[in-house]
C-alpha positions as CSV (number, residue, x, y, z in Angstrom):
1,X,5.0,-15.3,1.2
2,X,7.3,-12.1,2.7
3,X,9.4,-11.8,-0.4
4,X,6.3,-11.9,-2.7
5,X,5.4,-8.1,-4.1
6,X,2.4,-6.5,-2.3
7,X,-1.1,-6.2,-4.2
8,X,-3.7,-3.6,-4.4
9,X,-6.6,-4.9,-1.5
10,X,-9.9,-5.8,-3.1
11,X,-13.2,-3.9,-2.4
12,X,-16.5,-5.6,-1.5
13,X,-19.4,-4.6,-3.1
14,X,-23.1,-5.1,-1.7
15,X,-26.3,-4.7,-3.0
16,X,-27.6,-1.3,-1.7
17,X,-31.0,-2.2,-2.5
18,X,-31.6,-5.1,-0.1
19,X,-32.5,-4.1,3.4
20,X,-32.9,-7.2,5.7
21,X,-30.2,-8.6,6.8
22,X,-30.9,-12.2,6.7
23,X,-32.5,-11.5,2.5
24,X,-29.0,-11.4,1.2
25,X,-28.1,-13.9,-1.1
26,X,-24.9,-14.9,-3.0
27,X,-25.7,-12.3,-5.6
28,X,-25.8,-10.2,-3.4
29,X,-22.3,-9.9,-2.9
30,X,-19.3,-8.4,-5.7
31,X,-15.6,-8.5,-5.2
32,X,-13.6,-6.2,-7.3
33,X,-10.5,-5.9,-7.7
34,X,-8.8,-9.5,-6.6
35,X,-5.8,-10.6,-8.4
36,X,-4.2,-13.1,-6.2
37,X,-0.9,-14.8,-6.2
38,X,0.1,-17.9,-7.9
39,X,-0.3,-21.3,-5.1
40,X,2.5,-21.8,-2.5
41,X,2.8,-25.6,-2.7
42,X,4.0,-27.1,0.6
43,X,4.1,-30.6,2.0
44,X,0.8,-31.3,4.1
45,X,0.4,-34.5,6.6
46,X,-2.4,-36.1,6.8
């Protein structure tokens, strides 16, 4: 993971019109922006 090149952050978007906090849904919610690196795969134990 430290020798991978660094990425622009993405920026959370949220619905300006909704104005209760416990009326947000899923929809509600936009991430722009996120381009992620490719999987690390590594050994797990389970």
């Amino acid at each position: 993971q430290l020798s991978r090149d660094f990425r622009s952050l993405p920026t959370m978007k949220i619905n300006p019109e909704v104005k209760d906090l416990f009326a947000f849904k899923f929809e509600d919610f936009e991430l722009e922006g996120y381009d992620p690196h490719p999987h690390i795969k590594a050994a797990v134990s389970v």
